[in-house]
N, C-alpha and C positions, 0 to 999 in steps of 0.2 A: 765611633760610638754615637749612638743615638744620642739626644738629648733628653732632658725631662721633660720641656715642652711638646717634642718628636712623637715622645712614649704617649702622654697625656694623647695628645690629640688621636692615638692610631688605638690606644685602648679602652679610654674612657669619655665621659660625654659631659667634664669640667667645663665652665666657661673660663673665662680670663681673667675675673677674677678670684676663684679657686687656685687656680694654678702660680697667679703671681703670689698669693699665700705659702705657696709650695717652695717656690724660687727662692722667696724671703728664707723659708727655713735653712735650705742645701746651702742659702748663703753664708748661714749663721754656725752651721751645723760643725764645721771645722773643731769651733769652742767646744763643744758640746763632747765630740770625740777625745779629746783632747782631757777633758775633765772629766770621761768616762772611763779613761785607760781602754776601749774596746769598739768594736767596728757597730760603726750605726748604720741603718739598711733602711730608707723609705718603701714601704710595700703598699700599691693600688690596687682595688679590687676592678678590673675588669670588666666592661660589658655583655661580657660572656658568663661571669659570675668568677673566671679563676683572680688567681691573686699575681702580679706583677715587683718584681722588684723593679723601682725606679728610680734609683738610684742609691752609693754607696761608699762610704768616707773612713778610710781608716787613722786607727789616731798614733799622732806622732810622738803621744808618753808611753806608749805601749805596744806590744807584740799585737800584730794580727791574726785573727784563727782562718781570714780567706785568702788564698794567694789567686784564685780564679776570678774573674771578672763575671760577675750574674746579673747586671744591667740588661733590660730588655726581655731576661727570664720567668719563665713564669714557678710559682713558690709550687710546689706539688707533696711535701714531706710531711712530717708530722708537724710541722708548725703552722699548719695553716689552719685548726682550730682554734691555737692560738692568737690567732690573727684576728680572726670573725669575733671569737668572743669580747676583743679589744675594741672592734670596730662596732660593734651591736649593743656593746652596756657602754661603752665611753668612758670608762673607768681601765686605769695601770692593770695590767695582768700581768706575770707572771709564771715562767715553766721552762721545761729543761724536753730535748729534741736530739737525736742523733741525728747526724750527717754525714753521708759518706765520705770516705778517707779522712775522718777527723777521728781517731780512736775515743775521747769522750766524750760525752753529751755536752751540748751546746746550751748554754742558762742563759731565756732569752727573755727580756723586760718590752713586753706593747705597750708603748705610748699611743693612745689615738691621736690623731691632730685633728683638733679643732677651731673652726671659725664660724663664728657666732652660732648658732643652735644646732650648728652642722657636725658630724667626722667627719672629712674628706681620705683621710688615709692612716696608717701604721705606721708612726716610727718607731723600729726596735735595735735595742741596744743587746750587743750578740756577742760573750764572751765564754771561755771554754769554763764548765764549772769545777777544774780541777787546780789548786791552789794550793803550792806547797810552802805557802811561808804565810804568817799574820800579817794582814797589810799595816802601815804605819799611818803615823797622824795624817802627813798631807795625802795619801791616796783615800784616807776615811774623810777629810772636808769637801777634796776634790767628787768624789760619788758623791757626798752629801749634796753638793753645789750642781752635780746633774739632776739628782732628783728633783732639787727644785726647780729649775726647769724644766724638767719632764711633767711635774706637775703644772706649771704653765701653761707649756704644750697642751696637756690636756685640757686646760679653764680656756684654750682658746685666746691665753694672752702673752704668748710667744709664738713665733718673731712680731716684733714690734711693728706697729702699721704707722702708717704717714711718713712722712719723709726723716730718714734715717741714714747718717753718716756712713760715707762708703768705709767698709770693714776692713777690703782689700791690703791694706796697710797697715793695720792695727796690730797691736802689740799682741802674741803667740800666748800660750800660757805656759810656757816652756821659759821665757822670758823674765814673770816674777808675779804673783798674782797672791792681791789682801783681800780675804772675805771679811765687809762690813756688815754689821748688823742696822734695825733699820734707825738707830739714830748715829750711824754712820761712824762710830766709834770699831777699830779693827777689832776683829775677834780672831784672826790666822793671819800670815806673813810668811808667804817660800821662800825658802833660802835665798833664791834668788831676787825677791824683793827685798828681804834684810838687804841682802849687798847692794840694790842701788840704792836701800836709806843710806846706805853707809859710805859710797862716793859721793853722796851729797851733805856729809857731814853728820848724819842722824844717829846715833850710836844707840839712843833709848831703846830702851822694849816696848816694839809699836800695840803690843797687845793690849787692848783696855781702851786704847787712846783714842783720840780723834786725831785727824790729819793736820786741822790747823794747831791743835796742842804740841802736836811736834816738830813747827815750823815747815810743814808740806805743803805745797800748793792743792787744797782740797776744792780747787774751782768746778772740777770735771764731776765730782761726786758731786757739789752744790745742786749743779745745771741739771747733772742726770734726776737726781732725786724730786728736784720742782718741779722737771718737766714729764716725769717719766720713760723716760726715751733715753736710749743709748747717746754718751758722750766720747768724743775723742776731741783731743785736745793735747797740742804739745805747748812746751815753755822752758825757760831757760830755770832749773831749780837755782842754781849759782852761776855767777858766769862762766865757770867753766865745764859745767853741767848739764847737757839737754834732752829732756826726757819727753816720751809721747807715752800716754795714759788714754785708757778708755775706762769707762766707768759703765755697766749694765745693773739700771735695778732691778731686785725682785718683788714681782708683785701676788698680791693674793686677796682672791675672793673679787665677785665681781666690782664692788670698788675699787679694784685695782690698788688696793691698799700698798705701800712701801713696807716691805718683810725685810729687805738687807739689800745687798750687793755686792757686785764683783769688780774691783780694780786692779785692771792690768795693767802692766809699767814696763817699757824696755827705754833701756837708755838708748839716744841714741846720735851722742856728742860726734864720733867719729866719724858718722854719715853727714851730718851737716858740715864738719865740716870740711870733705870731700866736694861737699855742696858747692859751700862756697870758694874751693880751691876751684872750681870746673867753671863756674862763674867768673871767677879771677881772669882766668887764662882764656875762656870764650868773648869777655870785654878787649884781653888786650891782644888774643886774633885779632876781633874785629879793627882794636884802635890800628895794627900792623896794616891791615888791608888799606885803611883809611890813608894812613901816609902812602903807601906804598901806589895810591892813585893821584896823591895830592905830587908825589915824585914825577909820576907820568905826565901830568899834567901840566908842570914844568918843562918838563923836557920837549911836549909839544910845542910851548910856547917859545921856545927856544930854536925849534925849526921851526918855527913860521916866522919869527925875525931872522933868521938867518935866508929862509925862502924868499924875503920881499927883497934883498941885497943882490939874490940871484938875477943874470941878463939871461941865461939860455932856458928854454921854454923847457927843453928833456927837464935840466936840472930842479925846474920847479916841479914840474910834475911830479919828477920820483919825491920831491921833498914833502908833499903834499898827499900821495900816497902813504908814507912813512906816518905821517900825523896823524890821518887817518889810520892805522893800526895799533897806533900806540893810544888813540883816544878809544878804542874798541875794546883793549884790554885794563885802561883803567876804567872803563864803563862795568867791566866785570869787576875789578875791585871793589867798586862805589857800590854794590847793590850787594857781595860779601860784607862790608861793612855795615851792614844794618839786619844782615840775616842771623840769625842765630847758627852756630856752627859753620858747619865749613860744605853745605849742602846750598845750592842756590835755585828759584824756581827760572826755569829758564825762558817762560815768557815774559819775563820781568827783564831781561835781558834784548828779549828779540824786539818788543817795542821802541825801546830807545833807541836801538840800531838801527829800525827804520827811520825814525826822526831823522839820525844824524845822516841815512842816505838822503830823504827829502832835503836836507840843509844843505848837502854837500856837492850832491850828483846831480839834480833837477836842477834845469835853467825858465825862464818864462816863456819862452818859445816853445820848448819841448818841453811840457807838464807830465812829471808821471807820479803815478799814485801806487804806495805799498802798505799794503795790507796783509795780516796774519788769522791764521785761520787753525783754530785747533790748539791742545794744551800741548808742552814739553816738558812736563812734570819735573822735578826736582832731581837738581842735578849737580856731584860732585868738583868742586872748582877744577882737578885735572881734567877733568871733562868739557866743562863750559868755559875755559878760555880758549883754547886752541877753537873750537866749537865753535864762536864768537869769531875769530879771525876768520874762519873760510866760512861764515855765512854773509862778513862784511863782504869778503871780496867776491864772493857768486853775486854780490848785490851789484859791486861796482860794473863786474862783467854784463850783469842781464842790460844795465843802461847803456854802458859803451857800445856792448855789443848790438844790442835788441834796438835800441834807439837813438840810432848817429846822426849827429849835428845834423838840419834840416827835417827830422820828422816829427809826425803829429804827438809822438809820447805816446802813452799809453799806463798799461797797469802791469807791475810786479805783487804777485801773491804766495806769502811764505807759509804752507803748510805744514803743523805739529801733530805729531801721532807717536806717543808712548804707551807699550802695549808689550807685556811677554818680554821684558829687558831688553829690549830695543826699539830706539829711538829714529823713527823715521821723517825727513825733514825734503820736503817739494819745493823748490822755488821757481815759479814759472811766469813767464811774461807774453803780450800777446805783441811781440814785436816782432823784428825781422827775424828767419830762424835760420838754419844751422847752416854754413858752408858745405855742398855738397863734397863727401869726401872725409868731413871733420872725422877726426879721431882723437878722444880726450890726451890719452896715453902721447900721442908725438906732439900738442899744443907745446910750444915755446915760449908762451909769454909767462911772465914772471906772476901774477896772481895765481891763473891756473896751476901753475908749477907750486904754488904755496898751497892752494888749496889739495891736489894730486897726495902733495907729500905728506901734510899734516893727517886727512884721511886715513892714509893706506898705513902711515908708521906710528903715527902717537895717536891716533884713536882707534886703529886696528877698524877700520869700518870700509866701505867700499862707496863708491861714488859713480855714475851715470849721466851722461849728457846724450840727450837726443832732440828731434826738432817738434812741433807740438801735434796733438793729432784733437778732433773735435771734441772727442768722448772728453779731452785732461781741462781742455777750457771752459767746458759746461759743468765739469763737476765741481768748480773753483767759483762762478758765478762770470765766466767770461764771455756768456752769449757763443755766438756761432760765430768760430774762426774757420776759414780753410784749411784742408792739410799742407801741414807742412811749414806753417808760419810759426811765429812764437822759439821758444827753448824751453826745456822740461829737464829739471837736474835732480836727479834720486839721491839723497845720501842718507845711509841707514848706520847709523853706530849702534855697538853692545855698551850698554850701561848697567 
């Protein structure tokens, strides 16, 4: 579906600020349906002269008369006199219109909207004019609390301009809503606002009263009323009580004079504290990851005393290997430990991997330099440890293998590319390159064999090894190598 913006731009010849007036409204507008019992409809008049619906919100107190979607349509019926005359004198109109397949007339109320000396558009309020029951107290304050804001709308002083608390979250009216009058004393109270005075202890009859008379937190209604501008604001009524409140004044005449308001209330103890259970348990994830590296990191230290005591070179090696894997995956704890959740950004991972290859693998003879190139966007911890293991060890290989004892070194570079849920990762060196004949699948040694495995079984991904070609070192920043030199290893996972 189009947007409002989409519409505007393809029908009318609004600037940007017209239109973010508009935006304001469709954002407020929920309220508005909601306290109208009936579907509200923004209609534009086109540069062509037809009329536009653009957009349309039906409310959640009440039955809707459209089940079809008329966004982007143009208005052609009998209401489009009613529309012009709305838009042309700037003043409420009123009238009744059939529409097909609705057996009754449709009883339709033209708000113009205006900002500053302008109309820019028709909001109308479009419900069936057939009514088989007397409406009661709260649907008669509820209409009354639309019109005044429809009269707003019309004075040009609704929706509210300058910076204005996101709504998105704001308490429904469905929720519990007190009409104040304008020295902020209630004059109505829905059942379901009685009931949150009444988990907060409030049993009076709020009617008459003022908020702080009844021991209510009337902070929201204060701020709105001084400032004129919409307030939200939550707080703890009791301690075992937490409510979020917004407060909308009404104003009138171009003084923007204070007429009343409207305060909405939902409780909303149980979400918090959900909150704070999820906080709870996201702390002590994190504190679990935290030991659970400080454990690894033990245990390293515990092979590498036990590695100095070793005589035979094998046996250092593999014990040395070993530490380096266990230091790879509490490198991945260590950076869990500080992330929120159990998601981790994975070049925050691949950095320190290289360090610990420059500390561990590079000798001064043979200098080699690794560097990373490209994001690995954020990535589930079953993902990025095993992930982490077979990128140490293609690191340990690129040096073993790329650059053995007597040569001049060189550079390893780890490129990241996440893109369409999968996670594409290059690591290529401009060193010696492949053994004529190599085949990854029958390799023997034991990293390749770790890395082979982890790949194909616990990341479900697939992996490549080939020797280097001109086009892979230039697009890395490795100048002009011959064919054939270097190694170039593909590993792509689904994430």
């Amino acid at each position: 579906m189009a947007t409002l913006g989409e519409l505007t731009r393809q029908h009318t010849d609004l600037n940007r600020d017209d239109i973010d007036h508009l935006l304001r409204l469709i954002g407020e507008w929920g309220l508005l349906a909601d306290l109208s019992f009936a579907d509200l409809l923004l209609y534009l008049p086109g540069t062509d002269g037809t009329w536009y619906v653009m957009a349309h919100v039906r409310p959640a107190t009440g039955q809707t008369i459209y089940h079809h979607d008329y966004v982007g349509s143009p208005a052609v019926g009998e209401e489009v006199p009613l529309l012009a005359k709305a838009y042309a004198s700037g003043e409420i109109c009123e009238g009744e219109f059939g529409v097909e397949g609705i057996p009754d007339p449709v009883r339709m109320m033209a708000v113009p909207v205006r900002t500053g000396d302008r109309v820019l558009a028709v909001l109308t309020r479009e419900a069936s004019s057939r009514s088989s029951r007397q409406p009661g107290e709260l649907e008669r304050t509820y209409v009354g609390l639309f019109q005044r804001f429809a009269s707003m709308i019309c004075e040009g002083l609704f929706p509210f301009s300058g910076p204005v608390a996101d709504s998105s979250a704001a308490p429904r009216v469905g929720d519990g809503v007190m009409a104040l009058d304008e020295e902020a004393r209630v004059r109505f109270a829905s059942p379901n606002a009685v009931s949150a005075l009444h988990r907060v202890g409030i049993g009076a009859n709020a009617v008459g009263m003022r908020l702080a008379e009844l021991g209510f937190n009337d902070s929201p209604v204060r701020l709105a009323f001084e400032s004129k501008l919409p307030v939200i604001e939550e707080f703890e009524q009791t301690p075992d009580v937490t409510l979020l409140a917004r407060c909308l004044p009404l104003l009138s005449g171009a003084e923007r004079r204070i007429a009343g308001g409207i305060l909405l209330v939902r409780d909303v103890t149980e979400v918090r504290k959900r909150d704070k259970l999820l906080l709870s348990k996201d702390a002590t994830i994190r504190e679990i990851h935290h030991r659970v590296k400080n454990n690894l990191q033990t245990i390293s230290s515990l092979l590498r005393l036990q590695g100095r005591r070793l005589t035979s070179p094998e046996a250092k090696a593999a014990v040395a290997e070993s530490v380096r894997r266990i230091r790879t995956i509490a490198l991945v704890h260590e950076t869990l430990s500080r992330e929120p959740g159990d998601d981790v950004a994975f070049l925050e991972i691949v950095r320190p991997l290289l360090r610990l290859a420059e500390e561990g693998l590079q000798s001064p003879d043979r200098p080699v330099r690794f560097t990373v190139q490209g994001e690995g966007g954020r990535l589930p911890s079953t993902i990025a440890t095993p992930l982490s293991v077979v990128l140490t060890e293609l690191l340990q290989n690129a040096v073993d293998h790329g650059f053995p004892e007597g040569s001049a070194g060189g550079d390893v570079v780890v490129v990241l590319d996440n893109a369409d849920g999968v996670l594409k990762i290059r690591v290529i060196n401009d060193g010696r390159g492949l053994e004529p004949g190599f085949e990854l699948n029958k390799a023997t040694g034991l990293g390749l064999s770790i890395v082979r495995t982890l790949v194909t079984t616990e990341l479900d991904g697939t992996i490549a090894m080939r020797s280097g070609q001109p086009d892979d070192f230039q697009a890395v920043g490795l100048g002009d190598q011959p064919r054939g030199s270097g190694t170039v290893v593909d590993l792509t996972v689904p994430v």
